[in-house]
SEROGU-434162 format. One record per residue (C-alpha): residue number from 1; x, y negated, z. Coordinates in steps of 0.001 Angstrom, whole numbers, m for minus. Last residue first. Layout:
{kevex NUM,{X,Y,Z}}
...
***
This chain:
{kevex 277,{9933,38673,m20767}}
{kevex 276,{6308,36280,m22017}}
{kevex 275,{8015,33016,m22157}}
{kevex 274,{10853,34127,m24033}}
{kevex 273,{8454,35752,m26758}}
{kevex 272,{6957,32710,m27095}}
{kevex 271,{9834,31150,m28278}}
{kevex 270,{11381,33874,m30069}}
{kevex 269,{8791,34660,m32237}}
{kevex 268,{9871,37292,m34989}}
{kevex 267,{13143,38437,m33575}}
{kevex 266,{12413,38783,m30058}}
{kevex 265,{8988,39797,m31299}}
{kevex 264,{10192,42890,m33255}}
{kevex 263,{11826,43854,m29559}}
{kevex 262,{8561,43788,m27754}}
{kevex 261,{7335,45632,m30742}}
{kevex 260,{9406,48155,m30771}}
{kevex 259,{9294,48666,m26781}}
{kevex 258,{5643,49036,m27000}}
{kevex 257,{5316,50908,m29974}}
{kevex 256,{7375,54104,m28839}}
{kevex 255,{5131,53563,m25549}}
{kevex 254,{1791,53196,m27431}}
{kevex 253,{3162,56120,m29252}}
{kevex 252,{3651,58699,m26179}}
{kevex 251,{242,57676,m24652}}
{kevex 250,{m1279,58444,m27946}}
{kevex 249,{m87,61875,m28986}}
{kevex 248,{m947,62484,m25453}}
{kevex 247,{m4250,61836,m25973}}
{kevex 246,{m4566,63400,m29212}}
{kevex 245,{m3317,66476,m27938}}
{kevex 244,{m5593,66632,m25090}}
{kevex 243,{m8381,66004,m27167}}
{kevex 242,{m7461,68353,m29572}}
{kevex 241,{m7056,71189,m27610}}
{kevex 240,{m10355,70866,m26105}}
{kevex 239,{m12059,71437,m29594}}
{kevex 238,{m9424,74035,m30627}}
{kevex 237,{m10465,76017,m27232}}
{kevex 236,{m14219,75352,m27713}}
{kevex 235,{m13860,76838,m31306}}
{kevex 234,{m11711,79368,m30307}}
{kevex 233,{m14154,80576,m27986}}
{kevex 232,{m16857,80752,m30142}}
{kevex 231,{m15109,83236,m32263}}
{kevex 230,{m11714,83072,m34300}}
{kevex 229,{m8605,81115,m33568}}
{kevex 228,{m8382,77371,m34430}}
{kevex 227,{m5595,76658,m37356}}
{kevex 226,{m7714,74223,m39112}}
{kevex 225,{m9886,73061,m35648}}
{kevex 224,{m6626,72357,m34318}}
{kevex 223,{m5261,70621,m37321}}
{kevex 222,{m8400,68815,m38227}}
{kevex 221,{m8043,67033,m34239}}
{kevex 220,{m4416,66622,m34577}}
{kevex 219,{m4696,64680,m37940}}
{kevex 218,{m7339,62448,m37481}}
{kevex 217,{m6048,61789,m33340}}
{kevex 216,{m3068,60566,m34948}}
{kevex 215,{m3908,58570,m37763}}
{kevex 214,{m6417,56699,m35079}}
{kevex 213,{m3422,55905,m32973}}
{kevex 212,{m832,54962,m35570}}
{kevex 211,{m4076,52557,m36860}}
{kevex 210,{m4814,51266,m32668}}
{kevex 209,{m1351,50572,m32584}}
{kevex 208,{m1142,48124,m35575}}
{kevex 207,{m4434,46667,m33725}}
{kevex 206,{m2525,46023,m30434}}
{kevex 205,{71,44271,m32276}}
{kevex 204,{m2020,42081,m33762}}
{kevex 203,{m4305,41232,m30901}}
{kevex 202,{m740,40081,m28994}}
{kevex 201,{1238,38216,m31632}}
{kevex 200,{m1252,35660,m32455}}
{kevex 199,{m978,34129,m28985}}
{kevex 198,{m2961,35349,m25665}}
{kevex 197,{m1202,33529,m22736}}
{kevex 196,{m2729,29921,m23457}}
{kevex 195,{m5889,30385,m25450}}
{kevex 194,{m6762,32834,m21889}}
{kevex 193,{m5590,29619,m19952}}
{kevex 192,{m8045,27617,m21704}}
{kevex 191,{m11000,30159,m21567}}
{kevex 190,{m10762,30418,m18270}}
{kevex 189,{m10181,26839,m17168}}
{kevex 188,{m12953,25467,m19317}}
{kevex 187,{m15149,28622,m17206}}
{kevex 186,{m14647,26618,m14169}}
{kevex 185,{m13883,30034,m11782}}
{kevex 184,{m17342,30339,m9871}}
{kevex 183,{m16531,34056,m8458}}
{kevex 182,{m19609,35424,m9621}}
{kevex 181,{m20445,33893,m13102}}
{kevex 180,{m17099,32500,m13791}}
{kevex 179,{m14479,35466,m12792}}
{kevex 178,{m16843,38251,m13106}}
{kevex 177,{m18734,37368,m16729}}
{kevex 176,{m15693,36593,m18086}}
{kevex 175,{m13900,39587,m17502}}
{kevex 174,{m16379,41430,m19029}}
{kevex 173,{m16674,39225,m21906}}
{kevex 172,{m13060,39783,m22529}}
{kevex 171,{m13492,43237,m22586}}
{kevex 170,{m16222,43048,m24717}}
{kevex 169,{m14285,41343,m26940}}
{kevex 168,{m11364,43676,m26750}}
{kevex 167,{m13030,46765,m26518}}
{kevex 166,{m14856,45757,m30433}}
{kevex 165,{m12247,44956,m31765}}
{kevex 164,{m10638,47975,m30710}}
{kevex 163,{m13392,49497,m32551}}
{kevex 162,{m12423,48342,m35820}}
{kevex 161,{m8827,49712,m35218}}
{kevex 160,{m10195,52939,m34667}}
{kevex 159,{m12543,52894,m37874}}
{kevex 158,{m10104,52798,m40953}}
{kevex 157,{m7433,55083,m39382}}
{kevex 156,{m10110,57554,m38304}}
{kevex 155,{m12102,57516,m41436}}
{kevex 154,{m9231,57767,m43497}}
{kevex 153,{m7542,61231,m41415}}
{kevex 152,{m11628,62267,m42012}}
{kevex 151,{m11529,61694,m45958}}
{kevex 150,{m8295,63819,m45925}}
{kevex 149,{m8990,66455,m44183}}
{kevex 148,{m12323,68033,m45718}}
{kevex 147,{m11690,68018,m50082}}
{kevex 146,{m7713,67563,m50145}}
{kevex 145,{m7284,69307,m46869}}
{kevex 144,{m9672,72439,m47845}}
{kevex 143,{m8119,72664,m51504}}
{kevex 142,{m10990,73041,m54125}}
{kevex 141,{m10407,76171,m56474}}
{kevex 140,{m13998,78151,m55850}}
{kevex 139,{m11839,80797,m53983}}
{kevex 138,{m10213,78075,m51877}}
{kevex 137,{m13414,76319,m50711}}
{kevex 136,{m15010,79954,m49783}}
{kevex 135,{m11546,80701,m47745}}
{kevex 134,{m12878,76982,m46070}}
{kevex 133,{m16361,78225,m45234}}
{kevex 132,{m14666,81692,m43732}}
{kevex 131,{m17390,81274,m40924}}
{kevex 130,{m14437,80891,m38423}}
{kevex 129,{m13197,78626,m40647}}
{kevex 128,{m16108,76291,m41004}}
{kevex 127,{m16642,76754,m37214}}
{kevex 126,{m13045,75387,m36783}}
{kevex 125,{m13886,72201,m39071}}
{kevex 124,{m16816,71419,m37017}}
{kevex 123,{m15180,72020,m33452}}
{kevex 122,{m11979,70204,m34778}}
{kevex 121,{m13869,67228,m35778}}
{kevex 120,{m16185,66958,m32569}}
{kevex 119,{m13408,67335,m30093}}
{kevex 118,{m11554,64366,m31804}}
{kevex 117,{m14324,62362,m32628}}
{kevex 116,{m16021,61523,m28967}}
{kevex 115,{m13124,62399,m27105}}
{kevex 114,{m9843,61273,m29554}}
{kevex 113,{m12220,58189,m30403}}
{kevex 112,{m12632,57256,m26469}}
{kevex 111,{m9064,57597,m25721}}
{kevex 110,{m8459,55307,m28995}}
{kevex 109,{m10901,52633,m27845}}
{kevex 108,{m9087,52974,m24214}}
{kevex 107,{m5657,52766,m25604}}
{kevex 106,{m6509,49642,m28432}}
{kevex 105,{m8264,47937,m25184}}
{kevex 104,{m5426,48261,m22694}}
{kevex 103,{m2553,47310,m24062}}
{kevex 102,{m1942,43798,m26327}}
{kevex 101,{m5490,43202,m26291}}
{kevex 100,{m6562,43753,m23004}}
{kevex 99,{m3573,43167,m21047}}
{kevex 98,{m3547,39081,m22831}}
{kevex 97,{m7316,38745,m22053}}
{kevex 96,{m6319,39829,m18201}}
{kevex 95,{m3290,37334,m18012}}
{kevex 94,{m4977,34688,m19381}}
{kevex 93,{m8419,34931,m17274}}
{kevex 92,{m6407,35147,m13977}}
{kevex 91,{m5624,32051,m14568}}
{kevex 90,{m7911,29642,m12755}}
{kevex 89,{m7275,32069,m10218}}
{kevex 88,{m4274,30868,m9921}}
{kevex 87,{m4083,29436,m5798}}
{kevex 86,{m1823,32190,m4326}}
{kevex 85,{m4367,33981,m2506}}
{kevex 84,{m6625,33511,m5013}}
{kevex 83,{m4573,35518,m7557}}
{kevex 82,{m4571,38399,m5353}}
{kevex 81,{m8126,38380,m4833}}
{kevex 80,{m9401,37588,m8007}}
{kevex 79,{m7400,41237,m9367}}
{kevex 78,{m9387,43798,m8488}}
{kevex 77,{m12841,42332,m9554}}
{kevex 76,{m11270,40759,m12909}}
{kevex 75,{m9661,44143,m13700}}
{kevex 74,{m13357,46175,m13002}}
{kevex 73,{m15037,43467,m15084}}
{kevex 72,{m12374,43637,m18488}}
{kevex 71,{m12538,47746,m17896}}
{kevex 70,{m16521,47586,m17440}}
{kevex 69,{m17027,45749,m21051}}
{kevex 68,{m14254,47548,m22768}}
{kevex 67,{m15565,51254,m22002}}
{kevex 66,{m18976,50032,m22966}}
{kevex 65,{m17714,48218,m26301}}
{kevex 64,{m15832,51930,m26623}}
{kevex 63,{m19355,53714,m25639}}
{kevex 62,{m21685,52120,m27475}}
{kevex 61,{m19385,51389,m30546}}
{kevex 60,{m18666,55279,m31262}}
{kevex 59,{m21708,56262,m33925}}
{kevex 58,{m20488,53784,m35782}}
{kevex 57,{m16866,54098,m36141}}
{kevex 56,{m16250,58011,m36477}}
{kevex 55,{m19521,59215,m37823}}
{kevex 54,{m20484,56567,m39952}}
{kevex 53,{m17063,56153,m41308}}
{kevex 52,{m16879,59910,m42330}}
{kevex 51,{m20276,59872,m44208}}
{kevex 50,{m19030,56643,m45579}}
{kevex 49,{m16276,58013,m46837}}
{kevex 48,{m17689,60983,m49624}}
{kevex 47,{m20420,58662,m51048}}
{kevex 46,{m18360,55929,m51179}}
{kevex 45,{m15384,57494,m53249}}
{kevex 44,{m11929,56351,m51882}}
{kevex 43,{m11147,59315,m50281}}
{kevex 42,{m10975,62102,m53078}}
{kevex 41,{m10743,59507,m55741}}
{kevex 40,{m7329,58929,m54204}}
{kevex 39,{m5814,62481,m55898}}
{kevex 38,{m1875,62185,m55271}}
{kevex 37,{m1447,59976,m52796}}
{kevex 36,{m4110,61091,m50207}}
{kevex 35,{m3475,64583,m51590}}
{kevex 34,{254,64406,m50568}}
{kevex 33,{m343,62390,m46987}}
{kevex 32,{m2383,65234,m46292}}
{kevex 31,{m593,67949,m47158}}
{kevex 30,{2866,66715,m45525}}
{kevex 29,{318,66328,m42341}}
{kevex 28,{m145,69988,m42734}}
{kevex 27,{3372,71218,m43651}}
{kevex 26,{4556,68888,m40013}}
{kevex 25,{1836,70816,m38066}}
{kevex 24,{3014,74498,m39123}}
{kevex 23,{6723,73186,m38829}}
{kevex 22,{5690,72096,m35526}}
{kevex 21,{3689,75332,m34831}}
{kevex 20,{6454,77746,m35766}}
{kevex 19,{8978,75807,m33826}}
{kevex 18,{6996,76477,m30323}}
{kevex 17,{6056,79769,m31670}}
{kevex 16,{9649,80057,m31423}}
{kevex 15,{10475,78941,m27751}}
{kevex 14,{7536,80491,m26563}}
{kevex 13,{8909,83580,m27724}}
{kevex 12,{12018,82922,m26253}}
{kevex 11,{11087,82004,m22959}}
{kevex 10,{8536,84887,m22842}}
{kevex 9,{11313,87200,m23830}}
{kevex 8,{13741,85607,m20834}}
{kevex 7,{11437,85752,m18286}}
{kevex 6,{11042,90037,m19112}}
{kevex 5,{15061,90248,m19630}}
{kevex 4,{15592,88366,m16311}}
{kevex 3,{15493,92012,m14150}}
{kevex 2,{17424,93760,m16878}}
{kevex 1,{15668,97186,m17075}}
***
């Protein structure tokens, strides 16, 4: 036998179910985005939603505003010393407010969503299919993604940029709470540099992330649990799966983001934009 042949067959079939489970993915977001258009009623009714809000947005604001809160204190502690040394720590406030929003908190809040919701939505909908709940769905006529997707994709755009809100300020607050309470920064001058470095554009971009972000971890986490394979371990394995996917699902469009928006502000705002790059 062809010493490479073995290397080369796993290549290959890699290489396919590699294409298989894009165009498996890319059918199943098609499906969404066709019964969110098609049949609203199915997302926009209160009593199906809020369920899904609950559970996504509510049941995560203790640990994003917690996430937010030590993020904004642990960049304030590492970062007084270096702007003491050169005499701005007046303004270290500015530049860690403007991090937060534009960056840092609509990442964090969404890394938090993808492992709080993420795991938890593929592990339900994976049981559901492992106990042939969704074959029962299609026998009775309902389509799974019309009836279980698609208020859960809604929930996690809705929510995610609501909780950024929430990183942000407590980020902030964080911040705060180190620079002027234990390192005795004037807190005039922290607040008035923060009003200085954190324009309009900044919390605004960082929430049009955070709804690419939530839309993302919605749809990889009821894929994996959709497509999970059977028994308990399949479960766990769709469960982990979708973290990891979400997460890199998000570092890879806060970076798409990042450079479109940097340049959408070139044409947008010019003049602030040239003080920022």
């Amino acid at each position: 036998m062809f010493p490479l042949s073995r290397p080369i067959s796993r290549l290959g079939e890699f290489t396919f179910d590699t294409i298989e489970g894009f165009g498996r993915f890319s059918a199943f977001a098609g499906a969404t985005f066709y019964w969110m258009g098609k049949q609203p009623s199915s997302w926009l009714s209160w009593r199906i939603l809020s369920p899904q809000l609950f559970a996504v947005g509510v049941l995560s604001i203790p640990v994003v505003a917690l996430t937010g809160m030590f993020i904004g204190m642990i960049l304030a502690l590492e970062g007084f010393a270096q702007f003491a040394a050169i005499g701005q720590e007046d303004r270290i406030g500015g530049v860690i407010n403007a991090s937060v929003t534009k960056q840092i908190g609509p990442v964090l809040a969404a890394v938090m969503v993808a492992g709080r919701v993420g795991g938890a939505l593929a592990a339900e909908l994976g049981t559901m299919k492992v106990t042939e709940q969704l074959d029962a769905l299609k026998a009775m006529g309902s389509d799974p993604i019309r009836v279980l997707v698609v208020p859960r994709f809604v929930a996690c755009i809705v929510m995610t940029p609501i909780l950024t809100v929430y990183s942000d300020m407590l980020g902030s607050w964080g911040a705060w709470f180190v620079v002027v309470k234990i390192f005795e920064v004037p807190g005039a001058d922290y607040w008035y540099h923060s009003a200085a470095f954190v324009t309009w554009w900044e919390p605004i971009g960082g929430l049009w992330k955070s709804v690419f972000f939530g839309g993302c971890i919605g749809l990889a986490a009821c894929y994996k649990g959709f497509f999970c394979r059977a028994g308990a371990a399949g479960v766990g394995r769709a469960a982990t799966a979708a973290f990891v996917s979400s997460f890199l699902a998000i570092i890879v469009i806060n970076l798409v983001l990042a450079k479109f928006l940097n340049d959408l502000r070139l044409i947008v705002d010019p003049k602030n934009a040239s003080f920022f790059f």
